[in-house]
N, C-alpha and C positions, 0 to 999 in steps of 0.2 A: 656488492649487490649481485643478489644473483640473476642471471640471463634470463632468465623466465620474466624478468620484470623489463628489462630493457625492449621483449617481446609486449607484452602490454606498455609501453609507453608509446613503442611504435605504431601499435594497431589500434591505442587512443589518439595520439595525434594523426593518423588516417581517416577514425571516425570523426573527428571533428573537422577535419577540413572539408571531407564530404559533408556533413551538415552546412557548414558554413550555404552551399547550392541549395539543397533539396531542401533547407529550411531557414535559413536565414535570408533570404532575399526578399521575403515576405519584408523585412525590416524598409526594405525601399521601393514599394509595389508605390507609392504615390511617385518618386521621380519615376519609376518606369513606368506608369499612366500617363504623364508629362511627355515623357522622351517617344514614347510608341504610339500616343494617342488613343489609349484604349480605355473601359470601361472598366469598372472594380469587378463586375462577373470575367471578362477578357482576360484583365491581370490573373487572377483567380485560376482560369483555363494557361494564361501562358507560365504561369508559376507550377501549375502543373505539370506540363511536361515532363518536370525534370522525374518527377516521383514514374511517370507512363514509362517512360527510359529504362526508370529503375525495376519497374515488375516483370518487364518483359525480360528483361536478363537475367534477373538475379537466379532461379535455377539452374540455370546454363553456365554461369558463371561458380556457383557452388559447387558442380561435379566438375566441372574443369582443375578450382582449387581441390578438389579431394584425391584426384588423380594426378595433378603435375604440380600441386602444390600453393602454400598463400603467396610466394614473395613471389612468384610468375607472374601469377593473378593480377595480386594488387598494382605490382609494376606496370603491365600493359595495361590494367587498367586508369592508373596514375597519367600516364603518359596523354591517353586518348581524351581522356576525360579535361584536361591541360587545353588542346587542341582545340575541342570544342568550345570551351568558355571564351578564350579568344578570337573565334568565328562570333559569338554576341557579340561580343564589341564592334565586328564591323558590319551587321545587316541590320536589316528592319525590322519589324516584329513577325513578319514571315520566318525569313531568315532565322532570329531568334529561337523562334518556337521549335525549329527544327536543332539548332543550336544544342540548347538547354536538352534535347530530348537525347542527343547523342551523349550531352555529359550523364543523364543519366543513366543512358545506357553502358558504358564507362565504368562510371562510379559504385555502379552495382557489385563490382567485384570486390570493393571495401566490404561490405556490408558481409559477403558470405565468407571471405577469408580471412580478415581480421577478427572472428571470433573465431574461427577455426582454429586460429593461430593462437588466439589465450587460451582455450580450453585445452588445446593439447598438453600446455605446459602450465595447468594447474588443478590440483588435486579437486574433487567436490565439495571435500570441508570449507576448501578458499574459493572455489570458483564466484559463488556468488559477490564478492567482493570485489572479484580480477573484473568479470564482467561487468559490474556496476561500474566501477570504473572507466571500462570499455563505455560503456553506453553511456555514463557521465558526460563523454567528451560531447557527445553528441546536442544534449544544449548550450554546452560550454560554448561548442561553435560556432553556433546561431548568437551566443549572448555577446562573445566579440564581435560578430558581423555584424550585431543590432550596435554595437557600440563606434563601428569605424565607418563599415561600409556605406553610411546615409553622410558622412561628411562629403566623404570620397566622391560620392554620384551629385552632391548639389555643386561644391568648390572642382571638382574636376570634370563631371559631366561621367550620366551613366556607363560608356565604354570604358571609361579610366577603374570604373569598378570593378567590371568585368576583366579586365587583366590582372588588376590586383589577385584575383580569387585564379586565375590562371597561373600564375607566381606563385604562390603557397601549392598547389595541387601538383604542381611539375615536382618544386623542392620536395614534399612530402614524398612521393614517387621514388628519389633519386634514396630517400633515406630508406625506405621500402630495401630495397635493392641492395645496398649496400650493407644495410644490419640486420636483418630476419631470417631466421633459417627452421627448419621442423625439429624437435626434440630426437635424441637416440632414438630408434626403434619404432619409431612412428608410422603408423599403417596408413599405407595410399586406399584409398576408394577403386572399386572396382565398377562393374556392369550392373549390381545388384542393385541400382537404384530405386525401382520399381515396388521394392519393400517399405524404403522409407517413405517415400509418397503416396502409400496407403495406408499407411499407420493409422486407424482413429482415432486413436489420441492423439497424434498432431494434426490430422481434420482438424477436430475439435478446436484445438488451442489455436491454430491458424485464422477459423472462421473467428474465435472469439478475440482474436489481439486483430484482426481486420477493423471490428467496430470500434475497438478501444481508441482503434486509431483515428475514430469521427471527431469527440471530442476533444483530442487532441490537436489535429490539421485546423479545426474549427477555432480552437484558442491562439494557432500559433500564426493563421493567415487572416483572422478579422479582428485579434487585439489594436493593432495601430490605426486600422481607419474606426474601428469602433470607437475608441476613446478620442480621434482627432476630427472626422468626419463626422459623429452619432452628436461625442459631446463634448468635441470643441477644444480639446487641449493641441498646443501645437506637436507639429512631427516629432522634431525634437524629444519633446516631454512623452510623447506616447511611444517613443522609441525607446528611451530610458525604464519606461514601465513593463515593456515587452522584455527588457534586456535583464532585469531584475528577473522577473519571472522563468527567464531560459536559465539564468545564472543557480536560482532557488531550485529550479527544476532538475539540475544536475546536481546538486547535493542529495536532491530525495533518492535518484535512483542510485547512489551510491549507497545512503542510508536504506534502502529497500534489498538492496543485496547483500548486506551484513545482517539486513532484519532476516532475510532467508535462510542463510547459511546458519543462524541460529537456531531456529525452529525445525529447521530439516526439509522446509518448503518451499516451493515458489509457486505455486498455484493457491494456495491458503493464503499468503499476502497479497496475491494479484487481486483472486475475488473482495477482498475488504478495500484496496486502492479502489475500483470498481464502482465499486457502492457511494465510498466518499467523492469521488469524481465527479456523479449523478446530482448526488447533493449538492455541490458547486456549483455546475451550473445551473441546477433552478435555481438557487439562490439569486446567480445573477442575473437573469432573467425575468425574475420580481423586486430586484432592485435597479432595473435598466435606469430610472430618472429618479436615484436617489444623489444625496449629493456626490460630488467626486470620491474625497476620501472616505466614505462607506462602501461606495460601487467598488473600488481599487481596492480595498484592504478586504474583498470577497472574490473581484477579481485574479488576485494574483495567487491567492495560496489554489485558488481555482485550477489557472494554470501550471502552479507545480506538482497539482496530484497529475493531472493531462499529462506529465512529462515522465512522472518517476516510476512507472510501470512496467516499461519497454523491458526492461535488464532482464526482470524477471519470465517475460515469455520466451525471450532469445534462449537465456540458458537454460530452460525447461523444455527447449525445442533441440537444443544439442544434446541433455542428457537424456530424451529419448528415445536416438538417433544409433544403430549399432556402429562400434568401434570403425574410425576411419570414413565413416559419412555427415560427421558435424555438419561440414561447411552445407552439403547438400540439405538438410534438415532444419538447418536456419533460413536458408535460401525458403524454403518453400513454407516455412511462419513468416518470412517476409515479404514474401510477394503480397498476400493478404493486404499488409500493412501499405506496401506501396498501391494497392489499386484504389484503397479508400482515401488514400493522397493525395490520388492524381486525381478522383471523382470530385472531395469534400470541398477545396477549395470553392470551387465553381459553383456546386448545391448551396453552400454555407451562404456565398456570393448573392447569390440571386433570393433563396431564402430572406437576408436580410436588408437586402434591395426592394424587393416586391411583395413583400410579407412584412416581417418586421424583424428588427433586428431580436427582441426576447424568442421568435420563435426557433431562429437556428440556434439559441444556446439551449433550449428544450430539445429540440433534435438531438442533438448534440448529449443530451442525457437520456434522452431513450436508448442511445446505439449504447450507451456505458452499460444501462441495463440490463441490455439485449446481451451482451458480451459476459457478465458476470454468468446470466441464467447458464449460458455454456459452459462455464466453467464449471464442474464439478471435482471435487478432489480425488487425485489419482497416486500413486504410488509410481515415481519412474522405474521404470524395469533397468537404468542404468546407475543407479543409487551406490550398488553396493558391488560393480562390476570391477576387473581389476585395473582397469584404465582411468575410472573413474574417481579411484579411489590413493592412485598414484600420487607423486609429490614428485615433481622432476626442480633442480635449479641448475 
């Protein structure tokens, strides 16, 4: 097998442990309601944090990796991010809030290095397939956390969770460190950053994968109390339904990143995810009181278009990036992404608190909307470049 691929396995098992935080904890927002005493908008704002962590870093943590590299990166990032998860475990939701904010400050340096780190050692023909992968892991992680971590916090109590997810994130760290390295001849990032972060065509893709990320945050933090709070299924079983739906979600965007790599595009498959996305949740939103398995068998493929998009703006924000500024270039499509995280929860929250619940899944389709209108089809200027176009193993 060759190395290139032991590099994506490492920098998919990085992304999905960072999800496991920034997105699957939503699987246990009712015990952490219980445990902290807080409100569904509260939860909402303290589930947030982690994603506020992640935006504020994540550029800073992108030119860091493009100048001294991923496995620096992600190692001290692994480490800190470890630290903090077990600071949750012992405060209060004061405590916590600050907590969770430092993991994702932390954890932001997965997000910019580990696609650095597959795109450097895979061709354009494959990339969109390495990266879907990559990005795969990222509901994978949320779909085991939705599958483990809700036993964990009711039979051991929410801190015993919180460790657990500090255990995986250290181990992840140490494998970081011990097997990733940059391909021959790989170019460091210099000072010239200021290029890339006025790119308008990564404006553009940036502000438009920010909105994509409404209905998304929006399916992945009010699925469980929707379906157990709205209409009634135990934790349990609306745990199970979320956890399907992260599981499906990570097939699509692997299936979405072979669909790219065939057609020659990632922004012509984004815009059509986009559309169908929109669709979904009206749908659900006019089947809020219809029976269970009607609402659920519109819910969940709902939620797997919400998930299989991501792949395709990452790698479309690295092949527009010049030679040796990847990591910086994802950093700054995903800050976007983490500010609409760290907002949607909380909007979604109260939205469907004080409003009602169909109307935050309509929000929720106007932002897809809004997001598609930005996208219009481009040609990457790094398509046919020689880096791009390489095959390293």
């Amino acid at each position: 097998m060759g190395y290139r691929w032991v590099v994506l396995c490492i920098g998919a098992l990085a992304q999905g442990t960072n999800a496991a935080v920034f997105l699957g904890l939503s699987a246990i927002s009712p015990q952490l309601r219980d445990h902290f005493g807080l409100t569904l908008p509260q939860v909402g704002l303290l589930l947030g944090a982690v994603n506020l962590g992640t935006m504020v870093a994540l550029v800073p943590w992108g030119l860091f990796a493009d100048r001294r590299g991923e496995r620096l990166a992600m190692t001290i990032g692994g480490v800190g991010a470890a630290a903090c998860l077990v600071g949750v475990a012992l405060g209060n939701a004061w405590i916590a809030g600050l907590a969770l904010l430092g993991a994702g400050l932390f954890g932001a340096s997965v997000n910019a290095a580990s696609g650095r780190a597959v795109m450097s050692w895979f061709s354009s023909g494959r990339r969109g397939l390495a990266m879907g992968v990559r990005q795969t892991a990222t509901p994978l992680g949320a779909a085991l956390t939705a599958a483990f971590l809700p036993g964990i916090a009711i039979t051991r109590g929410v801190p015993a969770a919180f460790v657990a997810l500090a255990s995986v994130t250290a181990f992840v760290a140490l494998a970081v460190a011990l097997l990733v390295r940059e391909p021959p001849g790989a170019t460091r990032g210099g000072s010239d950053h200021g290029l890339v972060l006025k790119d308008p065509k990564l404006i553009r893709l940036t502000v438009a994968s920010g909105l994509l990320v409404v209905p998304q945050f929006t399916a992945a933090t009010l699925l469980v109390p929707f379906l157990h709070e709205h209409r009634g299924l135990t934790v349990t079983t609306a745990a199970v339904v979320f956890g399907i739906a992260q599981a499906l979600g990570g097939a699509g965007r692997l299936a979405a990143g072979i669909w790219s790599d065939r057609v020659g595009s990632r922004v012509g498959p984004l815009r059509i995810l986009a559309v169908a996305m929109a669709v979904g949740f009206v749908l659900t939103a006019v089947l809020d009181q219809a029976p269970l398995p009607v609402l659920i068998a519109v819910l969940v493929p709902t939620g797997v278009l919400a998930l299989a998009w991501n792949g395709l703006a990452v790698t479309e924000a690295g092949e527009l990036a010049p030679e040796g500024r990847s990591a910086t270039a994802i950093s700054m499509q995903n800050t976007s992404n983490y500010l609409s995280a760290a907002i949607t929860p909380g909007i979604a929250g109260w939205v469907a608190v004080h409003v009602a619940w169909p109307a935050a899944m309509v929000l929720a389709a106007a932002a897809s909307l809004t997001g598609w209108a930005l996208l219009q089809p481009w040609r990457s200027l790094r398509a046919s470049s020689p880096q791009n176009s390489r095959s390293v193993s």
